[in-house]
C-alpha positions as CSV (number, residue, x, y, z in Angstrom):
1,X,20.8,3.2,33.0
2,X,21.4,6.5,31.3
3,X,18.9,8.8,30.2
4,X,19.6,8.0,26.3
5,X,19.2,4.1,27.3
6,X,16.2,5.3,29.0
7,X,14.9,7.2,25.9
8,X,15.7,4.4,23.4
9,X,13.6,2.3,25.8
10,X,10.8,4.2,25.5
11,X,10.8,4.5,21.9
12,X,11.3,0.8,21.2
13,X,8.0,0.3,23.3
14,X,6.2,2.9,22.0
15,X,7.7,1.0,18.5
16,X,6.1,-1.9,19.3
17,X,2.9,-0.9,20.9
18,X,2.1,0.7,17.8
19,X,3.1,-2.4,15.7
20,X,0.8,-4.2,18.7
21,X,-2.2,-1.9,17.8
22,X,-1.2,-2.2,14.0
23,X,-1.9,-5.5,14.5
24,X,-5.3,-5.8,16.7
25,X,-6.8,-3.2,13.5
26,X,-5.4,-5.6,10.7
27,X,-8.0,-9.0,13.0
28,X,-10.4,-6.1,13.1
29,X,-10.0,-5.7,9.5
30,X,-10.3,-9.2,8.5
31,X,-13.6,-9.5,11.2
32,X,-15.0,-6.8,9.8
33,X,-18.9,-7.7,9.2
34,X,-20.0,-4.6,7.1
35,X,-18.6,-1.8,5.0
36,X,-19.0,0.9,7.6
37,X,-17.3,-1.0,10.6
38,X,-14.4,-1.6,7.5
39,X,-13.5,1.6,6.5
40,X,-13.9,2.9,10.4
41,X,-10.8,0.6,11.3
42,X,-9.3,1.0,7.4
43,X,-8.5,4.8,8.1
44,X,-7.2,4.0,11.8
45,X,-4.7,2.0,9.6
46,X,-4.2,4.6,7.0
47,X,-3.2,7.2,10.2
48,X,-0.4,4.8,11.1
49,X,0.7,4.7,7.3
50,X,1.0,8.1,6.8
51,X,2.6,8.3,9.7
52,X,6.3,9.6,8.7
53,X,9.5,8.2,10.5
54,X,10.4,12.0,11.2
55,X,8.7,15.2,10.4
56,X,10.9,16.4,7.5
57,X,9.8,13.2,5.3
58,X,5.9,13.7,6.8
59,X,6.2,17.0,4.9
60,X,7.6,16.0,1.8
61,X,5.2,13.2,1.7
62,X,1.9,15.9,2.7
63,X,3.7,18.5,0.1
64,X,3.6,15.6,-2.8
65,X,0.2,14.8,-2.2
66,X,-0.7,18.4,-2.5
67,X,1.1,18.7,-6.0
68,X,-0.7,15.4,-7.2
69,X,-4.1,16.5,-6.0
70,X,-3.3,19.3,-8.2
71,X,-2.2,17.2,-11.0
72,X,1.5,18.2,-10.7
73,X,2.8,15.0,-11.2
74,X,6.5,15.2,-12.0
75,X,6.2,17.5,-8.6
76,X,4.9,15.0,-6.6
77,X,7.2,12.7,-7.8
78,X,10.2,14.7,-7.3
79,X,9.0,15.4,-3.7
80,X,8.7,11.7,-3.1
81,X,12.2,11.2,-4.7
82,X,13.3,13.0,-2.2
83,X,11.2,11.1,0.9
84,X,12.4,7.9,-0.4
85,X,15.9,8.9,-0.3
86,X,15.7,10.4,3.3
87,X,13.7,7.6,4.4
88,X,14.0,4.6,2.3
89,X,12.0,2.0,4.5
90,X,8.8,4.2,4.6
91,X,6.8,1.8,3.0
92,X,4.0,4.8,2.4
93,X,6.3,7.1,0.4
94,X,7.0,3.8,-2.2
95,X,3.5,3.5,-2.6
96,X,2.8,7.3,-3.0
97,X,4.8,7.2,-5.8
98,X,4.0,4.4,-7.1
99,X,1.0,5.7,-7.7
100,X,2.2,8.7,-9.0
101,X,3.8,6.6,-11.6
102,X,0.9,4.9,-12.2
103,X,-1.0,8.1,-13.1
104,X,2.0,9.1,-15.3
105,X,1.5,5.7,-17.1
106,X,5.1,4.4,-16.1
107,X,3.8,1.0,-15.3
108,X,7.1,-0.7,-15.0
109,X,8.2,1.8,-12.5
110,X,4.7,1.9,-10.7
111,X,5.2,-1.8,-10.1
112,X,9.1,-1.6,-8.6
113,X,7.5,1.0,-6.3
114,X,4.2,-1.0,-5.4
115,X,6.4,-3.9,-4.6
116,X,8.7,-2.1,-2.4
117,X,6.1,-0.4,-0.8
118,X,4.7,-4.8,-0.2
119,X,8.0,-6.0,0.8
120,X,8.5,-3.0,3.4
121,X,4.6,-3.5,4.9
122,X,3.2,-7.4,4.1
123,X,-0.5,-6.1,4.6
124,X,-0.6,-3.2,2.5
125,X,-3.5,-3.8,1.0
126,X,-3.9,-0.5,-1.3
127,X,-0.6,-0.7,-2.7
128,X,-1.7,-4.6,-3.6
129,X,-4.7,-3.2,-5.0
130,X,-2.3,-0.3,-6.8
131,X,-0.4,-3.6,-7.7
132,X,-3.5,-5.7,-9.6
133,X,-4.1,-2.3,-11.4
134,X,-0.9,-2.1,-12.9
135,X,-1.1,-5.4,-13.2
136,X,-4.7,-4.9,-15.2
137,X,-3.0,-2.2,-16.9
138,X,0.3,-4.4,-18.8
139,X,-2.4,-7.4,-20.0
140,X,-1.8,-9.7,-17.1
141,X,-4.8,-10.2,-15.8
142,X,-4.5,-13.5,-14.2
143,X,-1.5,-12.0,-12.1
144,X,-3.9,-8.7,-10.7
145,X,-6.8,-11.7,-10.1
146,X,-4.1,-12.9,-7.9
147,X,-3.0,-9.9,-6.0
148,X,-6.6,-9.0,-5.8
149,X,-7.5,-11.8,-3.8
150,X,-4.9,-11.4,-1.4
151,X,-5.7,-8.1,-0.6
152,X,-9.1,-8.4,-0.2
153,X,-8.3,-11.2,2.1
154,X,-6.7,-8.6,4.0
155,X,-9.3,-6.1,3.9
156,X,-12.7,-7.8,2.8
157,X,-14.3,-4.6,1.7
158,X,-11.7,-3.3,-0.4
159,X,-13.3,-0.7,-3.0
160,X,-11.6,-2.6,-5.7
161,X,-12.7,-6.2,-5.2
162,X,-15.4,-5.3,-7.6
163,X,-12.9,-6.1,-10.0
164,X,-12.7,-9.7,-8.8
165,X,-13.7,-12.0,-11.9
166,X,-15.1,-15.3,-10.9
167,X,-12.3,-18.2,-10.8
168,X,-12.5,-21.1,-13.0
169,X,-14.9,-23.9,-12.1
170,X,-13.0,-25.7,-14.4
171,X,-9.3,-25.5,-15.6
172,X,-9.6,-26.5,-18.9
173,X,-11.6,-22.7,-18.9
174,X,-8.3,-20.6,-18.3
175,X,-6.1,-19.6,-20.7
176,X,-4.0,-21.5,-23.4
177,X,-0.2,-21.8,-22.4
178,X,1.3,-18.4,-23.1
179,X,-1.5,-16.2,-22.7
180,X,-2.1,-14.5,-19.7
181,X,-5.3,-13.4,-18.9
């Protein structure tokens, strides 16, 4: 075996050892018995999200959220054009500017974002909860109920399953045909 075989071993276990402990915190997640314990093991998996696939998109990632912390938004997004491009299955840079979008009220772009940031990381469960307030956002409320409630059944104490509305008892109760709610 040469030392590049070698190497590439290495990384492909270290690859999957972190998907392994990605894993254990999304049980530990779900088990989660109180808000404290939650948000303990929620900002373990926010370190492996923010975690860049190499250090030139980490800092185009770190030097967007500076500009959007600073409410230099088409910054921010320019920055994260550029992450995406260099890096186009980082799930966290999608998201990032998705939520960029979001704050520029580009709700049709927030969502395409959101929803690649979803397809490239299943359990994402703030850019689901990004998702049901975009959703909230365009009127279609019964579709954000919906990604709601799969996030928090991801994460239990998400911030944002106050926004939850009780379902239906009865489904003569929802909505005429047509109209979203």
């Amino acid at each position: 075996m040469s030392y590049a075989q070698d190497a590439g071993d290495r990384g492909l276990a270290a690859d999957q050892g972190r998907q392994e402990s990605k894993d254990r915190l999304f049980d530990d997640l779900a088990a989660a018995t109180d808000e404290r314990a939650a948000r303990l093991i929620e900002e373990r998996i926010w370190r492996h999200w923010m975690h860049a696939p190499d250090a030139r998109t980490q800092q185009l990632v770190e030097a967007a959220m500076k500009s959007r912390g600073s409410y230099d938004f088409a910054g921010a997004r320019e920055l994260l054009d550029h992450a995406i491009t260099r890096s186009p299955d980082y799930a966290e840079a999608w998201n990032q500017r998705g939520f960029v979008r979001f704050l520029q009220e580009d709700f049709d772009a927030a969502l395409e974002d959101v929803d690649k940031a979803i397809a490239l990381e299943p359990r994402h469960f703030a850019a689901m909860a990004g998702r049901a307030l975009i959703l909230m956002r365009q009127g279609r409320h019964r579709l954000a109920q919906a990604q709601l409630r799969e996030a928090v059944a991801i994460h239990p104490f998400l911030r944002e399953r106050s926004l939850l509305a009780a379902e239906p008892a009865n489904p003569r109760d929802e909505a005429p045909e047509g109209i979203d709610l």
